[in-house]
N, CA, C and O of each residue as an XYZ file, in Angstrom:
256
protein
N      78.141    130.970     56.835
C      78.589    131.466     58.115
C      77.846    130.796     59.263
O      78.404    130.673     60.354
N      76.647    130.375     59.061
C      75.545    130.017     60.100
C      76.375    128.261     60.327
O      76.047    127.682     61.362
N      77.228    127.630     59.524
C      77.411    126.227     59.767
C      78.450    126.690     60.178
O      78.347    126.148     61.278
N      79.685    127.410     60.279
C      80.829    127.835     61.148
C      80.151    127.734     62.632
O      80.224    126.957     63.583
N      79.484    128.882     62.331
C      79.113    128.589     64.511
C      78.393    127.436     65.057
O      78.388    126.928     66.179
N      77.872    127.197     64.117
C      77.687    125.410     65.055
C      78.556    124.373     65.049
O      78.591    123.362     65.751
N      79.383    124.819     64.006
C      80.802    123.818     64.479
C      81.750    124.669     65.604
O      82.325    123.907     66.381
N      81.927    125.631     65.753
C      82.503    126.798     66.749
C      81.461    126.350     68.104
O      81.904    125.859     69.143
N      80.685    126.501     67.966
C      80.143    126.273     69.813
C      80.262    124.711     70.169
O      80.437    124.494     71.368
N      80.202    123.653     69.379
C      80.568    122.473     70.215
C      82.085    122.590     70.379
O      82.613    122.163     71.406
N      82.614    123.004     69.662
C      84.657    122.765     69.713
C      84.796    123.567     70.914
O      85.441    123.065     71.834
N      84.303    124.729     71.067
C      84.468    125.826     72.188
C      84.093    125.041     73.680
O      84.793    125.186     74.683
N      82.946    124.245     73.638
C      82.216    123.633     74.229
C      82.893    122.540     75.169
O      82.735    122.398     76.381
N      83.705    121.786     74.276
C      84.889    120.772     74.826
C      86.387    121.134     74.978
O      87.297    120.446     75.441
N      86.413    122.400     74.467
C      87.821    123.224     75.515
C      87.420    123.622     76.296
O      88.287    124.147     76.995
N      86.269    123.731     76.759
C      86.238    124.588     78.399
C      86.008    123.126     78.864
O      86.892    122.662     79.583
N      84.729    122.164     78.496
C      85.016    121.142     79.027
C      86.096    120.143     79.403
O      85.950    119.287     80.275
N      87.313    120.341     78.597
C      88.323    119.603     78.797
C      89.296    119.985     80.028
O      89.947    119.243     80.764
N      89.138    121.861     79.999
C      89.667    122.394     80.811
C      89.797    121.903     82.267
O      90.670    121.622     83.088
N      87.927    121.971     82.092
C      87.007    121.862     83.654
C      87.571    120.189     83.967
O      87.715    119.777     85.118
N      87.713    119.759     83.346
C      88.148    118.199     83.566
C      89.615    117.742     84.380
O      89.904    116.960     85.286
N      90.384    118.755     83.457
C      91.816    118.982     84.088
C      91.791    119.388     85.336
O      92.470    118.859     86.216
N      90.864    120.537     85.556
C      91.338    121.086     86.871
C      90.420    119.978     88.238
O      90.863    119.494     89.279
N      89.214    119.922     87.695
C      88.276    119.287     88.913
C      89.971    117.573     89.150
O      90.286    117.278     90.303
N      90.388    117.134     88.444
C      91.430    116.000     88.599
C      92.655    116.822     88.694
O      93.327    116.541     87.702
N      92.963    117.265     89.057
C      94.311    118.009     90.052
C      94.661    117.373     91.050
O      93.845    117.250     91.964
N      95.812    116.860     91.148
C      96.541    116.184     93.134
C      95.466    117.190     93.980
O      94.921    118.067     93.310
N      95.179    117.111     95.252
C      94.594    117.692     95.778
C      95.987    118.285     97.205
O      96.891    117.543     97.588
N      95.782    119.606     97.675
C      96.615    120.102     98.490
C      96.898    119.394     99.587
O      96.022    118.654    100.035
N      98.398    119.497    100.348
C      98.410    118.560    101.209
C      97.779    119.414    102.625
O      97.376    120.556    102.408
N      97.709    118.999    103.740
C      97.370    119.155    104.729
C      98.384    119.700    105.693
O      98.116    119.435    106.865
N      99.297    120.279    105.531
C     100.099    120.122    106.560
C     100.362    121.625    107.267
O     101.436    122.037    107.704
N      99.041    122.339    107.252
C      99.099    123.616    108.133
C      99.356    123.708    109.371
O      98.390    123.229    109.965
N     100.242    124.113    110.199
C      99.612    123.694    111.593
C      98.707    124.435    111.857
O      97.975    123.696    112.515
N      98.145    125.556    111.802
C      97.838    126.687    112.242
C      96.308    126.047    111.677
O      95.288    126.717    111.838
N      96.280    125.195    111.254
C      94.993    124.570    110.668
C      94.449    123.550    111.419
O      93.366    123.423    111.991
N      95.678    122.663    111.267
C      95.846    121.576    112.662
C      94.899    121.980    113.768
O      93.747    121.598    113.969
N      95.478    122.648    114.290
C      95.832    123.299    115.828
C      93.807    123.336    115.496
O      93.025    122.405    115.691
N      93.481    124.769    114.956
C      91.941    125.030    114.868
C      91.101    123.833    115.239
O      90.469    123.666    116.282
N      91.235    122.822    113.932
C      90.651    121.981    113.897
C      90.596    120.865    115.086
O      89.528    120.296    115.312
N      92.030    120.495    116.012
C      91.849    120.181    117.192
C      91.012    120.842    118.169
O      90.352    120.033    118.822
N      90.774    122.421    118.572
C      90.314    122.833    119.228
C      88.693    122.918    118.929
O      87.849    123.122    119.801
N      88.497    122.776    117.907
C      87.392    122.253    117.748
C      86.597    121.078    117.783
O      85.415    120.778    117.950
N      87.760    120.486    117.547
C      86.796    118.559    118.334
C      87.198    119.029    119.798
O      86.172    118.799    120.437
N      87.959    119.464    120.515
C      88.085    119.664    122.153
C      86.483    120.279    122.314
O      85.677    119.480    122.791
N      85.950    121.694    121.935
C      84.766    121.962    122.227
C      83.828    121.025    121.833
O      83.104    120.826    122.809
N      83.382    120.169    120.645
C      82.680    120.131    120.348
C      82.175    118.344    121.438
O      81.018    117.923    121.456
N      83.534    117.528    122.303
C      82.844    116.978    123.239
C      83.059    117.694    124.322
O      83.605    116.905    125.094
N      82.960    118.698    124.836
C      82.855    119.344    125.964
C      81.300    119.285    125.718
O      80.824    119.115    124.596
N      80.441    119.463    127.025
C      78.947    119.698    127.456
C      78.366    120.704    128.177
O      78.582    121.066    129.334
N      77.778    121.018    127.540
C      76.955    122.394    128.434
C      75.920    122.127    128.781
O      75.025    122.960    128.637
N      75.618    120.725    129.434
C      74.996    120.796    130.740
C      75.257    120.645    131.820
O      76.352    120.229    132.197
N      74.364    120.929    132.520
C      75.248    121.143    134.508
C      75.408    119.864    134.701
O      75.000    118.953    133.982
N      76.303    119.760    136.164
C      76.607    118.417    136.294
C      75.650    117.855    136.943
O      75.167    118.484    137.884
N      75.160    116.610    136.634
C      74.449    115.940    137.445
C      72.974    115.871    136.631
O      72.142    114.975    136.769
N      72.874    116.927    135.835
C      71.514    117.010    134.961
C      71.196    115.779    134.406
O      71.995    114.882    134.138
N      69.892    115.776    134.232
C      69.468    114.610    133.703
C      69.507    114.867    131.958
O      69.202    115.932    131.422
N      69.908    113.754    131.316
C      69.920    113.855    130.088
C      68.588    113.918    129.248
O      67.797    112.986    129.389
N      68.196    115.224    128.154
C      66.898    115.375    127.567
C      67.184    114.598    126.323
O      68.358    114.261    126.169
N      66.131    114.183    125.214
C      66.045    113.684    124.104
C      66.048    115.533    123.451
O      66.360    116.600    123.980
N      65.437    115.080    121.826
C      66.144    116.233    120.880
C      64.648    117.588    121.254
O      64.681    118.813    121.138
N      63.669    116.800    121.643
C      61.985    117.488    121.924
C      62.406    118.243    123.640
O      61.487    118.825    124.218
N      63.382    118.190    124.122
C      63.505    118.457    125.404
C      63.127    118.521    126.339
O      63.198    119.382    127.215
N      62.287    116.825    126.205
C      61.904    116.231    127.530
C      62.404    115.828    128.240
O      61.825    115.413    129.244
């Protein structure tokens, strides 16, 4: 019985592995949300907008 399960846990071993193989290589979803779109535009819009005043002098990352 003890040489059954060591042939049972590698076989078991490479069906989940084979599984995990299948799925991680799947087509990957397409993109075509707008409602995703849209977010993701409004987020590059904020992210070059600046929140410093106008005219400020520009600091390095130490905020000198």
């Amino acid at each position: 019985m003890g040489a059954l399960a060591w042939l049972i846990i590698p076989a078991v071993a490479a069906v989940l592995a084979s599984m995990w193989a299948l799925w991680a290589a799947r087509a990957p979803k397409s993109a075509g949300d707008p409602a995703s779109l849209a977010e993701h535009q409004r987020f590059l819009a904020a992210m070059e907008r600046t929140t410093a005043a106008p005219g400020a002098a520009p600091t390095d990352r130490l905020g000198r």
